[in-house]
N, CA, C and O atoms as a Tinker XYZ file with bonds, in Angstrom:
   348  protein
     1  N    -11.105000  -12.995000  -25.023000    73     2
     2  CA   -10.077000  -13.208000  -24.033000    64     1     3
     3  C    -10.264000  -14.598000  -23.440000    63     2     4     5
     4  O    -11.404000  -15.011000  -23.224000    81     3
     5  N     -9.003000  -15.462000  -23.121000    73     3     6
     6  CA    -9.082000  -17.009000  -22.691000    64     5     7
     7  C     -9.445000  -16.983000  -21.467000    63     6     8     9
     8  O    -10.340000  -16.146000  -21.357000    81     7
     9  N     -9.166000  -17.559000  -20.313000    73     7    10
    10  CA    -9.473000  -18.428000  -19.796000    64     9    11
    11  C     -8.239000  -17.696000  -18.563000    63    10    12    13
    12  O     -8.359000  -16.959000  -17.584000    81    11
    13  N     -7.141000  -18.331000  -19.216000    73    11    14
    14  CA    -5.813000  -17.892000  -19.165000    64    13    15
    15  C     -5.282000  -16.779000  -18.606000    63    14    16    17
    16  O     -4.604000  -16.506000  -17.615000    81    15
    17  N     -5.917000  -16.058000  -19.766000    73    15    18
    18  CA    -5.366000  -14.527000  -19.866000    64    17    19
    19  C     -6.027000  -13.441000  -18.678000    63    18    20    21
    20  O     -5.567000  -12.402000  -18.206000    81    19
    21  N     -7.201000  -14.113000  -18.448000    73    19    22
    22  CA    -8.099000  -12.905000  -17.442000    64    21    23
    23  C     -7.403000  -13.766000  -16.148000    63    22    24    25
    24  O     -6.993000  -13.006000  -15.270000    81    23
    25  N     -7.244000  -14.864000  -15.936000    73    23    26
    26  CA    -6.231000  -15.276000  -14.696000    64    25    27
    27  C     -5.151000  -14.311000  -14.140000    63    26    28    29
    28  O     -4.954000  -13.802000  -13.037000    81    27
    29  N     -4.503000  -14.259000  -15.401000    73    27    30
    30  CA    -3.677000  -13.714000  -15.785000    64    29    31
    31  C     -3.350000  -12.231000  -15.223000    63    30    32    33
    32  O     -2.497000  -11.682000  -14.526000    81    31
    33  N     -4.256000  -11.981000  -15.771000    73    31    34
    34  CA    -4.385000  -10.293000  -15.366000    64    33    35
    35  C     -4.753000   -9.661000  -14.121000    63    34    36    37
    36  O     -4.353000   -8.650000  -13.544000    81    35
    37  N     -5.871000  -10.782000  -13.797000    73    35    38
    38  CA    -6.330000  -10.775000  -12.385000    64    37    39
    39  C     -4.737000  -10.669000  -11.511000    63    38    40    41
    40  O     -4.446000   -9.712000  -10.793000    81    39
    41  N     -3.899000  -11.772000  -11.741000    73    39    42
    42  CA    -2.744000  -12.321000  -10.459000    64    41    43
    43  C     -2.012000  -10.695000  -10.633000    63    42    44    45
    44  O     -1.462000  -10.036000   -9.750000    81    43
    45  N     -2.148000  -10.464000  -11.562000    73    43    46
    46  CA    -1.082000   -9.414000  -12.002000    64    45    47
    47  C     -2.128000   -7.817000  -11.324000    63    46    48    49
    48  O     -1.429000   -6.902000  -10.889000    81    47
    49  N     -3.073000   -7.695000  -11.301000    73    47    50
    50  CA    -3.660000   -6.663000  -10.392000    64    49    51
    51  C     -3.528000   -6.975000   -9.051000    63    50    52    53
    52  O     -3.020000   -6.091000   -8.362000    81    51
    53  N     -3.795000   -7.820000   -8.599000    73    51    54
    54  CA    -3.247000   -8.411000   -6.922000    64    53    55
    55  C     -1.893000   -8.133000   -6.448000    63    54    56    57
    56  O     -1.609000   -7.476000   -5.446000    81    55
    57  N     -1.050000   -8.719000   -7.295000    73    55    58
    58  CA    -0.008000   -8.493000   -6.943000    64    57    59
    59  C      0.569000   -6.318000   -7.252000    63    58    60    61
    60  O      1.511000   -5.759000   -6.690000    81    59
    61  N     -0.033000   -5.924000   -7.880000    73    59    62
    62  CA    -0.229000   -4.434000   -8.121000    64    61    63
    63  C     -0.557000   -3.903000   -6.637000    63    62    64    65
    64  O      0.277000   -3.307000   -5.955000    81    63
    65  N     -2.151000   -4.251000   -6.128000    73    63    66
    66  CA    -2.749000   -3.892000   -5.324000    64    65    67
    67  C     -1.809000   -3.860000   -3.770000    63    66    68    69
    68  O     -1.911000   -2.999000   -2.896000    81    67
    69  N     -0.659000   -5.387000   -3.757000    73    67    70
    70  CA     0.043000   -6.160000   -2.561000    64    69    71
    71  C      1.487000   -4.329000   -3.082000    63    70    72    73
    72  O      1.824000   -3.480000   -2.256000    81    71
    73  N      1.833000   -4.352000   -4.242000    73    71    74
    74  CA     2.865000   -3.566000   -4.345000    64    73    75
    75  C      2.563000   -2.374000   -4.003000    63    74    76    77
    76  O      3.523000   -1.783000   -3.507000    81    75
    77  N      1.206000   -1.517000   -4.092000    73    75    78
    78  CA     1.060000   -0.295000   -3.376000    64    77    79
    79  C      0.697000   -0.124000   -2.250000    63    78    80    81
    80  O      1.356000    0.825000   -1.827000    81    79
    81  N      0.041000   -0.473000   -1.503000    73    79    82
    82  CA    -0.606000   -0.878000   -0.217000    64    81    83
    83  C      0.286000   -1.707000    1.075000    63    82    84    85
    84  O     -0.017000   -1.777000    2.266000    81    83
    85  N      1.337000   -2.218000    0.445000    73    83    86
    86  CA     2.353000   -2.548000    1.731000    64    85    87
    87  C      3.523000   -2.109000    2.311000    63    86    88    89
    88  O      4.214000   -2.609000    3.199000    81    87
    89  N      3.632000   -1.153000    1.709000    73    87    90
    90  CA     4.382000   -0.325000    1.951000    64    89    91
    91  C      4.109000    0.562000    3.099000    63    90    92    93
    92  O      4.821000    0.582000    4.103000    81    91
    93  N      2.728000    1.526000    2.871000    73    91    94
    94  CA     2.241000    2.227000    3.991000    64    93    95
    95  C      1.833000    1.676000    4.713000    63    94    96    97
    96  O      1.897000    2.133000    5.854000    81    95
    97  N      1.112000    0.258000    4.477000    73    95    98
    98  CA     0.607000   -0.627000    5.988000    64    97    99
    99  C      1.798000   -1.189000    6.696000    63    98   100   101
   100  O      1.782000   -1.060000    7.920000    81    99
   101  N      2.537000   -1.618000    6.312000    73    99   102
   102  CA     4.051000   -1.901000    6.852000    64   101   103
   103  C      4.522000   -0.576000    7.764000    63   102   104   105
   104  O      4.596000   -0.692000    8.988000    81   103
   105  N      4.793000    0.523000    7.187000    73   103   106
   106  CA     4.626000    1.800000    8.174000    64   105   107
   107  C      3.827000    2.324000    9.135000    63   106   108   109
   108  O      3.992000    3.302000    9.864000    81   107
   109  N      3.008000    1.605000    9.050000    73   107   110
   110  CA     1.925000    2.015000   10.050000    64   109   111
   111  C      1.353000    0.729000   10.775000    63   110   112   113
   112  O      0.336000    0.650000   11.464000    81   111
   113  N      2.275000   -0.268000   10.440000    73   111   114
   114  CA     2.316000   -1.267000   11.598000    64   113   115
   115  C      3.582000   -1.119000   12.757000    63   114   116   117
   116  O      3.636000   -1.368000   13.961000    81   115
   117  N      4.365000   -0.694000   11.965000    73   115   118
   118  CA     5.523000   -0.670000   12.598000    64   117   119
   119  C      5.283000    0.881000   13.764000    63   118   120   121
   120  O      5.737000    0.822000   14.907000    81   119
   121  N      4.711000    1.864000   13.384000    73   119   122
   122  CA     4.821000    2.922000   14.376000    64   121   123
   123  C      4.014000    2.277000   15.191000    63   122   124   125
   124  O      4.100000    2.601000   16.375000    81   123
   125  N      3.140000    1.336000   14.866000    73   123   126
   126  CA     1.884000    1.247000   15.877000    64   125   127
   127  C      2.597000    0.378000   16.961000    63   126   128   129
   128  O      2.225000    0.614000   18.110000    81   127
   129  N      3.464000   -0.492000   16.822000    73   127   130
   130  CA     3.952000   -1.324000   17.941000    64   129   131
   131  C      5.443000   -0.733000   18.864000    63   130   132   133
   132  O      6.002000   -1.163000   19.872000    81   131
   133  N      5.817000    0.873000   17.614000    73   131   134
   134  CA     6.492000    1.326000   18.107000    64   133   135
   135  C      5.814000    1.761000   19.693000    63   134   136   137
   136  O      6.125000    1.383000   20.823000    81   135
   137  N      4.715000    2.760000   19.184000    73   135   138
   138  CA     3.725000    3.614000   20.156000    64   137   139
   139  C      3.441000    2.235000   21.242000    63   138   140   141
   140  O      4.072000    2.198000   22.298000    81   139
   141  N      2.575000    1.263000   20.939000    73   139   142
   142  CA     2.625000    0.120000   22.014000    64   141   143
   143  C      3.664000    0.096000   22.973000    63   142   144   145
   144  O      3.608000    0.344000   24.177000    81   143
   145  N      4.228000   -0.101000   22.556000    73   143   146
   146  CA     5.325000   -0.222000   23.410000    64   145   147
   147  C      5.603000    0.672000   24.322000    63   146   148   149
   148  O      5.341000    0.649000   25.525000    81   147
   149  N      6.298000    1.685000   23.523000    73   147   150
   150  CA     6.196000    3.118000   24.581000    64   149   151
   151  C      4.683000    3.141000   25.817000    63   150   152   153
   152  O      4.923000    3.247000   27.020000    81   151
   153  N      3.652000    3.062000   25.461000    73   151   154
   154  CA     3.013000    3.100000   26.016000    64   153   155
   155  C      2.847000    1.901000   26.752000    63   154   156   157
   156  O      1.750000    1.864000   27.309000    81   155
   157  N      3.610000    0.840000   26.957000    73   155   158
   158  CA     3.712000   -0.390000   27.778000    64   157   159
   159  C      4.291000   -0.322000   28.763000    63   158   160   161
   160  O      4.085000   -0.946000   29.804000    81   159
   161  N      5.266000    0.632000   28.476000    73   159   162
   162  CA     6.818000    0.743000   29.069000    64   161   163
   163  C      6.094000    1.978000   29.957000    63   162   164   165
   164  O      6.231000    1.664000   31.139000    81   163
   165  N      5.434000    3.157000   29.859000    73   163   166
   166  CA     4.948000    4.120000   30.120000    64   165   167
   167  C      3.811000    4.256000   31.328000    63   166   168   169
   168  O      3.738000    5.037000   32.276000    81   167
   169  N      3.111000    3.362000   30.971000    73   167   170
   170  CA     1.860000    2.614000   31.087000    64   169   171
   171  C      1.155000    4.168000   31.175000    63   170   172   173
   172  O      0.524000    4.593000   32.143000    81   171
   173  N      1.445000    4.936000   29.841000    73   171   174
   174  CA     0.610000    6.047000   29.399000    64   173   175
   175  C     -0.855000    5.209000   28.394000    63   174   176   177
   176  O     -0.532000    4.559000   27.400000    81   175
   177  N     -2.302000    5.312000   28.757000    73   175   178
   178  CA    -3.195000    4.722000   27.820000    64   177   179
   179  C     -3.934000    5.251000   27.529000    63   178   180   181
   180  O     -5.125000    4.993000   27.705000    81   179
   181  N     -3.157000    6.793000   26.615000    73   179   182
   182  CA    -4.151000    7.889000   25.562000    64   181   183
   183  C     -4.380000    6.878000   24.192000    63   182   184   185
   184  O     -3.631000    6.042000   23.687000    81   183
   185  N     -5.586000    7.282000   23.871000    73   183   186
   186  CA    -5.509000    6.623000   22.795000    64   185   187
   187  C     -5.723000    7.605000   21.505000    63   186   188   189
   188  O     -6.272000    7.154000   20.500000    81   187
   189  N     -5.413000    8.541000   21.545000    73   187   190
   190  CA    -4.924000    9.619000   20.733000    64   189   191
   191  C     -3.467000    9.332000   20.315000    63   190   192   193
   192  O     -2.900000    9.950000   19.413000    81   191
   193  N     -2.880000    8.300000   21.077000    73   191   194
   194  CA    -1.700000    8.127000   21.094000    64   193   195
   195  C     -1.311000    7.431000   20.276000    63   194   196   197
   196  O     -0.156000    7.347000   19.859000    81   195
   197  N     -2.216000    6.860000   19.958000    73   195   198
   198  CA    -2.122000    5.712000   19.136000    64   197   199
   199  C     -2.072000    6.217000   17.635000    63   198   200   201
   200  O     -1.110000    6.005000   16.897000    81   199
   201  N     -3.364000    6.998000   17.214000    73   199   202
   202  CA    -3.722000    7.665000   15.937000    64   201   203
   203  C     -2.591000    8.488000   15.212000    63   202   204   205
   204  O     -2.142000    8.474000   14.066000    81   203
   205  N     -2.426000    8.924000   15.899000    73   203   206
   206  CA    -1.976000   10.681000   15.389000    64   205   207
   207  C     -0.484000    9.859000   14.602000    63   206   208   209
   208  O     -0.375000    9.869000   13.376000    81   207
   209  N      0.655000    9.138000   15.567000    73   207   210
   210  CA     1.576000    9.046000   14.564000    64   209   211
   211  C      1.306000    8.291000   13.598000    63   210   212   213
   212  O      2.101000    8.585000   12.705000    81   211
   213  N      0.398000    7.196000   13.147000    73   211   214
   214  CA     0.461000    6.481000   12.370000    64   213   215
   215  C     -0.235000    7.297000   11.438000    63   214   216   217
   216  O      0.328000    7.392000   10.347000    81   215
   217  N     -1.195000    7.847000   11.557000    73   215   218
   218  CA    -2.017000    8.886000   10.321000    64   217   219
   219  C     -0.883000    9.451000    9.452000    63   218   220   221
   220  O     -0.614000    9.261000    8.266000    81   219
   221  N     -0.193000   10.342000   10.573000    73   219   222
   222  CA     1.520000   11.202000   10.112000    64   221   223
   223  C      2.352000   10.173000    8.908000    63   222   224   225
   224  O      2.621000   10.429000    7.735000    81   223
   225  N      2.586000    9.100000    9.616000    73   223   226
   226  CA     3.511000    8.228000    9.381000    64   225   227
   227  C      2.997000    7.842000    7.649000    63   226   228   229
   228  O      3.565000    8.003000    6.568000    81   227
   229  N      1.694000    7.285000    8.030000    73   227   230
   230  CA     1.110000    6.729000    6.585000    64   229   231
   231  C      1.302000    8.171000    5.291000    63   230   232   233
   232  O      1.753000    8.118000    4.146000    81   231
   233  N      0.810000    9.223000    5.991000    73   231   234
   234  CA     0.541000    9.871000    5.255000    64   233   235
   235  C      2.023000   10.550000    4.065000    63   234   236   237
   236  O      2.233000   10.734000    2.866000    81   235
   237  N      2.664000   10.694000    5.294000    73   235   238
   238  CA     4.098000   11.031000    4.790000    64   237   239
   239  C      4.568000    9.675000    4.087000    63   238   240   241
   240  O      5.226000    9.844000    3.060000    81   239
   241  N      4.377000    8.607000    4.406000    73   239   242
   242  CA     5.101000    7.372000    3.166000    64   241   243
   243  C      4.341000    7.657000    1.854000    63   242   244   245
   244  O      4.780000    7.930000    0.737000    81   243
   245  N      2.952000    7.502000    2.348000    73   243   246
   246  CA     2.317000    7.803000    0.887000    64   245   247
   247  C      2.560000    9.125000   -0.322000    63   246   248   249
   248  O      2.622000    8.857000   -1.522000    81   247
   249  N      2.683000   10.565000    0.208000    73   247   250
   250  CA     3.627000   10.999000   -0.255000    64   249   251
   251  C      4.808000   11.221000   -0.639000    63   250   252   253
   252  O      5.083000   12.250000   -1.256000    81   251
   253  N      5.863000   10.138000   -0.291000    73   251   254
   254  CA     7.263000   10.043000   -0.414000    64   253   255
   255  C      6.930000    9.251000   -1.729000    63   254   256   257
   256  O      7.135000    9.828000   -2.797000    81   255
   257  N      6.514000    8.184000   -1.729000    73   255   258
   258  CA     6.618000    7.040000   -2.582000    64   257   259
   259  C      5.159000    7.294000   -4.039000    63   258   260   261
   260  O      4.998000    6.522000   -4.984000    81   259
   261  N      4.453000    8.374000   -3.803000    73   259   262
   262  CA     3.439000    8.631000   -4.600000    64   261   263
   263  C      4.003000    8.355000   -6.405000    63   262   264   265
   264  O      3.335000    7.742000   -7.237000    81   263
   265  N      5.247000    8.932000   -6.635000    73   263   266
   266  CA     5.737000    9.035000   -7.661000    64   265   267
   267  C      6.229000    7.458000   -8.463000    63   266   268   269
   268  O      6.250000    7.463000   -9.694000    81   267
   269  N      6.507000    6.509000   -7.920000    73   267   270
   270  CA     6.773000    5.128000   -7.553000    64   269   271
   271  C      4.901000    4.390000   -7.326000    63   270   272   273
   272  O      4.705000    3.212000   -7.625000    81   271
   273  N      4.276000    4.864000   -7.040000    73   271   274
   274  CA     3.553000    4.274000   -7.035000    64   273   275
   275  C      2.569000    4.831000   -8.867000    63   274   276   277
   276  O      1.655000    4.102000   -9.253000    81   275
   277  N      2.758000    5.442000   -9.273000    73   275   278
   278  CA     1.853000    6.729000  -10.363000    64   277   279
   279  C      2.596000    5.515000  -11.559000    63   278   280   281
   280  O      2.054000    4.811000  -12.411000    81   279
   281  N      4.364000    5.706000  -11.066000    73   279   282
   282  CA     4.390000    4.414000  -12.291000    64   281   283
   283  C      3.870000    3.782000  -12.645000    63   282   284   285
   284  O      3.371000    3.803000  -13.770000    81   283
   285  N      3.718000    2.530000  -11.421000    73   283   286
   286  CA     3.390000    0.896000  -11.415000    64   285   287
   287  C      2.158000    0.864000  -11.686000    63   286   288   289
   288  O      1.682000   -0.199000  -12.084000    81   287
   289  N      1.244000    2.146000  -11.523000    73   287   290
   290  CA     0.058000    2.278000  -12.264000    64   289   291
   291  C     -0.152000    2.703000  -13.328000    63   290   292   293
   292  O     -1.359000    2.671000  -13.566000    81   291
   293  N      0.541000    3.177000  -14.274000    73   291   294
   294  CA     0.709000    3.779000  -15.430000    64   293   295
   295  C      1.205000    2.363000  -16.309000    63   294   296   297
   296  O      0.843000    2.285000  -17.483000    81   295
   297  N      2.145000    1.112000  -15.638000    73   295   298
   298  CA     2.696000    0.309000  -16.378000    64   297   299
   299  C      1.842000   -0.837000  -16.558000    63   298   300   301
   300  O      2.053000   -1.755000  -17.351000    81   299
   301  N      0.679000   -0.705000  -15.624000    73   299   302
   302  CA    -0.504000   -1.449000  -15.664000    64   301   303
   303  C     -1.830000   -0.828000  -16.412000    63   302   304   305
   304  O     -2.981000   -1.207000  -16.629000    81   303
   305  N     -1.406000   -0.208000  -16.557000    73   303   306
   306  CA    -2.426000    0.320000  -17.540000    64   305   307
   307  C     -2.281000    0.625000  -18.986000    63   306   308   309
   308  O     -3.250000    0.892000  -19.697000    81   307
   309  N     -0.931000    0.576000  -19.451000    73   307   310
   310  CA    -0.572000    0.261000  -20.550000    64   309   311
   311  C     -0.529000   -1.150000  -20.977000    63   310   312   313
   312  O     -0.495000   -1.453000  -22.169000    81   311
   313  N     -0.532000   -2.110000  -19.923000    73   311   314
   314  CA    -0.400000   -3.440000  -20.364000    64   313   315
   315  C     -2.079000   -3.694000  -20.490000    63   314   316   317
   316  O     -2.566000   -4.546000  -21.232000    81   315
   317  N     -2.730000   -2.939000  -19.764000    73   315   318
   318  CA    -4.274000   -2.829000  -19.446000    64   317   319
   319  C     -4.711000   -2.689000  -21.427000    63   318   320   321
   320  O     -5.022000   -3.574000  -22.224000    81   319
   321  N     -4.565000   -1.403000  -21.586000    73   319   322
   322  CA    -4.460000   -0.495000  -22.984000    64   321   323
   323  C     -3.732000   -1.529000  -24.182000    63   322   324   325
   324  O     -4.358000   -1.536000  -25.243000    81   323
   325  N     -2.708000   -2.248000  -24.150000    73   323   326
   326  CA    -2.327000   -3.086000  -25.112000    64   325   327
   327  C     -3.384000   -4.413000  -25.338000    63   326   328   329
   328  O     -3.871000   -4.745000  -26.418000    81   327
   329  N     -3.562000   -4.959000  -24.255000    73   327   330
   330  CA    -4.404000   -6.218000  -24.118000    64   329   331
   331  C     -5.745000   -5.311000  -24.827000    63   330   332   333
   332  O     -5.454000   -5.111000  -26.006000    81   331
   333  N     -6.508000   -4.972000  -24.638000    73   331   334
   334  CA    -7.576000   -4.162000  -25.496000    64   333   335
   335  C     -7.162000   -3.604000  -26.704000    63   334   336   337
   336  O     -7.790000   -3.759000  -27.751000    81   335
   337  N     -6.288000   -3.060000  -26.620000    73   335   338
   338  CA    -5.972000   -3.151000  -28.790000    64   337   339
   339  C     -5.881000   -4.464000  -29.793000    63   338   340   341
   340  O     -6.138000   -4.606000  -30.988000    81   339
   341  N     -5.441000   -5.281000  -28.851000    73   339   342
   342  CA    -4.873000   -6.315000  -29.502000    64   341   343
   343  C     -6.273000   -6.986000  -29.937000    63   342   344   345
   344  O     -6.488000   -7.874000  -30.761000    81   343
   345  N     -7.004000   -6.385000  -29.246000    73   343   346
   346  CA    -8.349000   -7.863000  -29.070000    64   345   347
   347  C     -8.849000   -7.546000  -30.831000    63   346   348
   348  O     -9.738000   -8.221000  -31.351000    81   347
């Protein structure tokens, strides 16, 4: 394998890693400044308050999108699986 090619593969797992993982952190940034807020506006400062929806939040994206994500790993791993036959 070149030089090139493991570059290559590397940019292409990163960008894999950026496609599954920002999705639920994006969701669970966004409840978190939702909850901030509320609790700004509130000036409620449980910090249970904080946890609980974003755990929910993450957890439920990650199951919504699990099927979408099983792909983009399956399509990397065939390109994974070709690059090793070929060699």
């Amino acid at each position: 394998m070149e030089q090139g090619e493991i570059i290559d593969l590397l940019r292409h797992a990163l960008f894999l890693v950026l496609q599954i993982g920002a999705p639920p952190m994006l969701i669970g940034l966004c409840i978190g400044v939702i909850v901030a807020l509320f609790q700004a506006l509130t000036q409620i400062q449980e910090m249970t308050l904080v946890f609980v929806p974003k755990i929910l939040a993450i957890f439920t994206a990650i199951a919504v999108m699990f099927p979408s994500m099983i792909s983009i790993m399956q399509n990397f791993m065939q390109i994974i699986a070709d690059r090793i036959s070929s060699m």
